[in-house]
N, C-alpha and C positions, 0 to 999 in steps of 0.2 A: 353828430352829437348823440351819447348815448340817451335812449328814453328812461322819462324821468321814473323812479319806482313807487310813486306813490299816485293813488288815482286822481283821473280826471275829473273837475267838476264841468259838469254841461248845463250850460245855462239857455233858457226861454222869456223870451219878453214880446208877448202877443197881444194886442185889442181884435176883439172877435167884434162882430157886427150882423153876421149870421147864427141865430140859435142852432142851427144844424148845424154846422161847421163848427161851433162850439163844442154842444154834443162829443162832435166824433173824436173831436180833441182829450176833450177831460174822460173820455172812455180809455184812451190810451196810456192815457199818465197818472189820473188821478182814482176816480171809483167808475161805476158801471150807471151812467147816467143813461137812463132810457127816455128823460122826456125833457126840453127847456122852454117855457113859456112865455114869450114874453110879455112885460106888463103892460107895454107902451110901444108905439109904433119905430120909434128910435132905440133897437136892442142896440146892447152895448155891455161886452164884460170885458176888461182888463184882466189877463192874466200872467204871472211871472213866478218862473219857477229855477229850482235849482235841485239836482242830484248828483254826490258822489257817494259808490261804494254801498249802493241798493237803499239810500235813503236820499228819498224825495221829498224835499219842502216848497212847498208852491205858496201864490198868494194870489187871491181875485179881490176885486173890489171894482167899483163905480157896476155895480149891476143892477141892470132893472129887468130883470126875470127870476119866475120858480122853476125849480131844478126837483124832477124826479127821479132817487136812486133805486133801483131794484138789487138791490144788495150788492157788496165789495167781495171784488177776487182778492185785494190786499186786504190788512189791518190798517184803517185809517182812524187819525186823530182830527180831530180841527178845534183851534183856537181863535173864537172871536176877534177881531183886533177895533173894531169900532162898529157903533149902534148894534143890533139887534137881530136876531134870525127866531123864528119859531119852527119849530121843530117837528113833523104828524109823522106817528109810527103807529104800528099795531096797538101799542101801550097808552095811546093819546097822545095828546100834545103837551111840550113843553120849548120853552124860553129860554135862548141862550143871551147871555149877554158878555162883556169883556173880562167880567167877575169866574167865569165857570167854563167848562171844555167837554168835548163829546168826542165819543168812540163809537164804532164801526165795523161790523164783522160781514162776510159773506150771508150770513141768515137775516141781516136786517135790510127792509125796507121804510123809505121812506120821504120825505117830502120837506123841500126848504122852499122857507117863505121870508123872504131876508124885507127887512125892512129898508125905506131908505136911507141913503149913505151906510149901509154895512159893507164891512170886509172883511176876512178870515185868512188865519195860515191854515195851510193843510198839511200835515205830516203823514206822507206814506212809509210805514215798516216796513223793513224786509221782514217774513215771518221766519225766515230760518236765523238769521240774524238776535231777533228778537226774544225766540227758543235760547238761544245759545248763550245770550244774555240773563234769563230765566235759570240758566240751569248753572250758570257762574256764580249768581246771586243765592244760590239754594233754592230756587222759587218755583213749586214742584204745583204749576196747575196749565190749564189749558188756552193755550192764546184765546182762540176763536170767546173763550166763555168769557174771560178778562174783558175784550173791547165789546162784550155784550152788554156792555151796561150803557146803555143812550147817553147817561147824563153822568160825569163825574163828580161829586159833588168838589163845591168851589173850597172847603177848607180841610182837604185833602193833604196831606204832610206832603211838601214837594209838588205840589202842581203850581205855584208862583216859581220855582227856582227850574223847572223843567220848559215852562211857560219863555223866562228871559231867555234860558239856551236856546230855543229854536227862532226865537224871533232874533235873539244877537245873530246868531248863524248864518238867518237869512240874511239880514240887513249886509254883514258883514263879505259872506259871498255874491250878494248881486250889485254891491258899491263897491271893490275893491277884489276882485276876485283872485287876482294872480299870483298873491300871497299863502293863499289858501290850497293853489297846487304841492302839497309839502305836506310834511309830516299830518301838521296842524289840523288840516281838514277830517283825516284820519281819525285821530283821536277826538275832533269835535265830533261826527259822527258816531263814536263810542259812546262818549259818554254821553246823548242824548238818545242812545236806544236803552244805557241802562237804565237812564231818570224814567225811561218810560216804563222800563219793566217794573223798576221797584214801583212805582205810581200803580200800574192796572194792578200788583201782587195788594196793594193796599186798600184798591176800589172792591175786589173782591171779597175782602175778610181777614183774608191772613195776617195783615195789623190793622183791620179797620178802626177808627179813630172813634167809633161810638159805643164798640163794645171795649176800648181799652185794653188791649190785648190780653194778656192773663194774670195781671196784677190791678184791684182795686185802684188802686192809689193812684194811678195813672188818670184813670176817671177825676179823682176828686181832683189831681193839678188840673187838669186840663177845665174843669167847671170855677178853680178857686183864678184861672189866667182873666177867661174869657171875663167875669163879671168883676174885672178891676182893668182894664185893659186901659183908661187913662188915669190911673195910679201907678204909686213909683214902687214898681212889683221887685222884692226881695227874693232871691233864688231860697234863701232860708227862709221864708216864710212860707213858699209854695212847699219847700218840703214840711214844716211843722204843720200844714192845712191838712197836705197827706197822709202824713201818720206814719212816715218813712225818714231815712237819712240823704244827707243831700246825697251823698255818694251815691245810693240806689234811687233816687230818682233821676240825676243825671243818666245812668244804666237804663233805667227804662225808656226814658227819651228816644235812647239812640236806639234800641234795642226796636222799637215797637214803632218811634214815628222816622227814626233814621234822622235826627237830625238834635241839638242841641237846647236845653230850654229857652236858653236866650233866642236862640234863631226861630220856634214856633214863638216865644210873644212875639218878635219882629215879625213876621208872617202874618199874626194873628190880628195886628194893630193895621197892617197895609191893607189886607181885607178887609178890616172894619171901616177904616178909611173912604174904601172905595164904594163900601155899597152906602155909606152918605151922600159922598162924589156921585154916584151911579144914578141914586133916587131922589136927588134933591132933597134929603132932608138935612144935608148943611150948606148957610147961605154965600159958603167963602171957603176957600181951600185953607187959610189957619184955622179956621171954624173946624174943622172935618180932623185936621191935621190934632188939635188939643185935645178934641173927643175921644183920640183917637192913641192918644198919649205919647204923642210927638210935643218936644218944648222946643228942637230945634227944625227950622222952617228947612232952612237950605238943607240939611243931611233929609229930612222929609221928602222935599222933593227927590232930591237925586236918587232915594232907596226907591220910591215910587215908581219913577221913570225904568230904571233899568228891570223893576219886578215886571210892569205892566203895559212896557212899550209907548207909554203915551205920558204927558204931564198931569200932575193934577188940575193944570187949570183948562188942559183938554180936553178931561174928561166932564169938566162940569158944564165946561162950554156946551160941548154936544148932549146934556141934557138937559140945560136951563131954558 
């Protein structure tokens, strides 16, 4: 039988039960872990990973220990997937929760302190890969400086639609893997190193979302979305707010946040959504959902689910 032309995925599915023997693990696969603490006499990390084609998506959970990194030989992402991690860098501390995502370069150090029941995906780049993507997209800056930013902020254009790809990804190669030996897998792994390149080209500046790229008017949509976000928001009206015609505000959408008006309010409403769900300050998932200017329940959920991995009534569970 001739071998098949398209690469292998390699899969991993580990319970550690030694912090050493953890350690030496995630030094090999994941970042440069120099220390694992345990909190409690019964360590215990679940680990499951998958790589094809120099991209690595892992996943830990049920852990009860802190993890010291002294900085990444790769570029690493990690996306919370449930409860809570705090975060100690040079810069202070900060809070991650399922709402927001962090980045990771060789110069950073630093210190997780996971709360309990949290679990994360972890996305390792290839950096040449990642370059090459950067340089497809026209996106003319420097890795290391891009995942220099600790904290991505959570209403970043495309970190919900980068978020579903790698969490489908996973799910999808460590539940059913042998369909993914093929084309498929290939070009999943594309297009989840572009999402990330266009994503870190956006955390840095180059269309960051709060100086509106180099058109005013971009600003005043994005201020006239956000403070009507459960009203029945008019594409003509967001252009008449701007001072622009629809035709060039659609133009700037795509131009600046890469994506469609309609798809940031839809973005922009799942987010708001969540950080109700998130903080308990809505007492019910249609509560959150109408705030939130959703009228329809069931498309709500479904858009929920496949944006953030989890239900809305799972998220509220685990913080009510």
């Amino acid at each position: 039988m001739a071998p098949s032309p398209w690469p292998e995925i390699m899969l991993r599915d580990v319970d550690y039960r030694d912090p050493d023997e953890a350690r030496e693990a995630l030094q090999l696969r994941t970042s440069r872990v120099s220390r694992i603490t345990a909190l409690n006499r019964q360590f215990k990390l679940r680990y499951r990973s998958v790589e094809i084609a120099g991209l690595h998506v892992s996943r830990t959970w049920e852990t009860s220990a802190e993890f010291s990194i002294n900085g990444q030989v790769v570029p690493v992402m990690f996306f919370p997937a449930s409860g809570g991690t705090v975060l100690t860098t040079r810069g202070g501390e900060q809070r991650f929760t399922t709402a927001s995502v962090g980045g990771f370069t060789v110069a950073e150090e630093a210190r997780f302190s996971p709360a309990k029941g949290y679990s994360e995906i972890v996305l390792r780049l290839d950096r040449s890969a990642l370059r090459d993507a950067m340089d497809l997209l026209d996106i003319d800056v420097d890795v290391d400086a891009a995942l220099r930013v600790a904290a991505l902020r959570s209403d970043l254009a495309g970190l919900d639609r980068l978020r579903a790809k790698v969490f489908g990804f996973f799910d999808d190669c460590t539940t059913e893997p042998e369909p993914f030996r093929s084309r498929n897998a290939r070009l999943q792994q594309q297009a989840i190193t572009l999402r990330a390149a266009s994503l870190l080209s956006v955390a840095l500046g180059l269309n960051e979302p709060a100086d509106h790229g180099s058109h005013p008017a971009l600003g005043r949509a994005i201020e006239f979305i956000r403070t009507r976000l459960n009203d029945d928001i008019g594409f003509r009206d967001i252009a008449l707010a701007s001072g622009v015609s629809l035709r060039l505000l659609q133009a700037l959408f795509r131009r600046d946040l890469g994506c469609t008006p309609g798809q940031f309010i839809r973005t922009e409403r799942l987010r708001h959504a969540r950080t109700l769900l998130d903080t308990g300050a809505a007492a019910s998932v249609t509560q959150a959902a109408l705030d939130s200017g959703f009228s329809h329940l069931g498309k709500f959920s479904a858009a929920y689910r496949q944006s953030f991995g989890e239900t809305p009534s799972q998220t509220l569970r685990r913080w009510s």
